[in-house]
N, C-alpha and C positions, 0 to 999 in steps of 0.2 A: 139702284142708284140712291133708295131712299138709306138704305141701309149701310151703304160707304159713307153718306152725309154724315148719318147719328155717329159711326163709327167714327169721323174724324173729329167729332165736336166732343166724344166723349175722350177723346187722346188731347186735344186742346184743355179741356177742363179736368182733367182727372186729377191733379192737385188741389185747387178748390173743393174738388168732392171729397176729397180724404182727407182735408183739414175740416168738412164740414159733419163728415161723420165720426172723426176723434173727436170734434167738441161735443155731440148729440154721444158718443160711448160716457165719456165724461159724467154728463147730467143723469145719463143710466146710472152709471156706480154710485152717484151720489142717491140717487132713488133707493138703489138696492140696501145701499146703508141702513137708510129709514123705514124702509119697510118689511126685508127679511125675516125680521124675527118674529110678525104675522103668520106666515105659513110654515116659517123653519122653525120654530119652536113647540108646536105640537106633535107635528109628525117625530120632532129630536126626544121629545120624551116619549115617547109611543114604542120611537126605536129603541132606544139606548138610555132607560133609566138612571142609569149613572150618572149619564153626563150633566142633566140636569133634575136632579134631585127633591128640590122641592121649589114653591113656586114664591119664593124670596130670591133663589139663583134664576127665575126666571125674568121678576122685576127687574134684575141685577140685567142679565144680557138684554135684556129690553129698552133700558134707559139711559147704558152708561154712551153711547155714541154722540150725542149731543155734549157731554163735560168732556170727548177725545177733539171734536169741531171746536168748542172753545177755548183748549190749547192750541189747535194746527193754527187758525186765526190768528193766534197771537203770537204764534215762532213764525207766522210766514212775512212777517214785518221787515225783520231782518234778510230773509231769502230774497223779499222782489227789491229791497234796494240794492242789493249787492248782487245777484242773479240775473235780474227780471222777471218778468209775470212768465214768459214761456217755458225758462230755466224751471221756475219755480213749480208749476204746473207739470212738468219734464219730472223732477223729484219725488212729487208725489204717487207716482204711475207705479214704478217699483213696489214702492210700499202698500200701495193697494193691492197689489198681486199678493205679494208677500202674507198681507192681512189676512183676506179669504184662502190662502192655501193654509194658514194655522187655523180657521174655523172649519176648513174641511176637513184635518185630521186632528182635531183635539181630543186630546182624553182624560181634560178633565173641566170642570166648569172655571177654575179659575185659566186657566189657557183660553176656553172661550171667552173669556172677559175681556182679558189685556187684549184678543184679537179683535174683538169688539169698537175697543176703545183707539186700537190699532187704527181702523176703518174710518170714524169719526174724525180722528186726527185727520187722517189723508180727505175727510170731507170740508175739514175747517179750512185745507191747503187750499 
């Protein structure tokens, strides 16, 4: 009995909950923005010296996501008036995907950048 209850309250609410946990994925991606290149840049040079080379490319992917947030900020002025916030919010999801699928296959440091700066952008959105 107790478990047809939850089961029908979780069929009542289950929109609530999946708008609550796209907003809480949201707040994740913008975490992972700022803090990946913590643990993804050492093990990246460890593996694959190439990609990043020396530790001026690593300042480089480390910093530039904050100057990607304050463009996305400032183009999304124009999106939520003409959009709205959900549209707007709806736009930047692609491109956060889009972002991390070119830092998971880059090969070369300047690719990691723009995807970098890619990421920041979608966090300023």
């Amino acid at each position: 009995m107790v478990v047809a209850a939850r089961l029908g309250w979780l069929k009542k609410h289950s929109s609530e909950l999946l708008v609550a946990m796209a907003a809480s994925l949201g707040y994740m991606t913008i975490g992972l923005v700022r803090g990946w290149s913590s643990p993804g840049l050492p093990s990246m040079t460890e593996l694959n010296p190439e990609l990043v080379p020396n530790e001026e490319i690593v300042s480089w992917v480390s910093a530039v996501p904050p100057l990607g947030a304050m463009c996305g900020s400032l183009a999304v002025a124009p999106a939520l008036q003409h959009l709205g916030r959900k549209r707007s919010l709806m736009l930047a999801a692609p491109i956060f995907v889009m972002g991390w699928t070119v830092i998971a296959f880059a090969t070369s440091s300047a690719v990691l950048i723009c995807a970098r700066i890619t990421c920041g952008f979608c966090a300023g959105l």
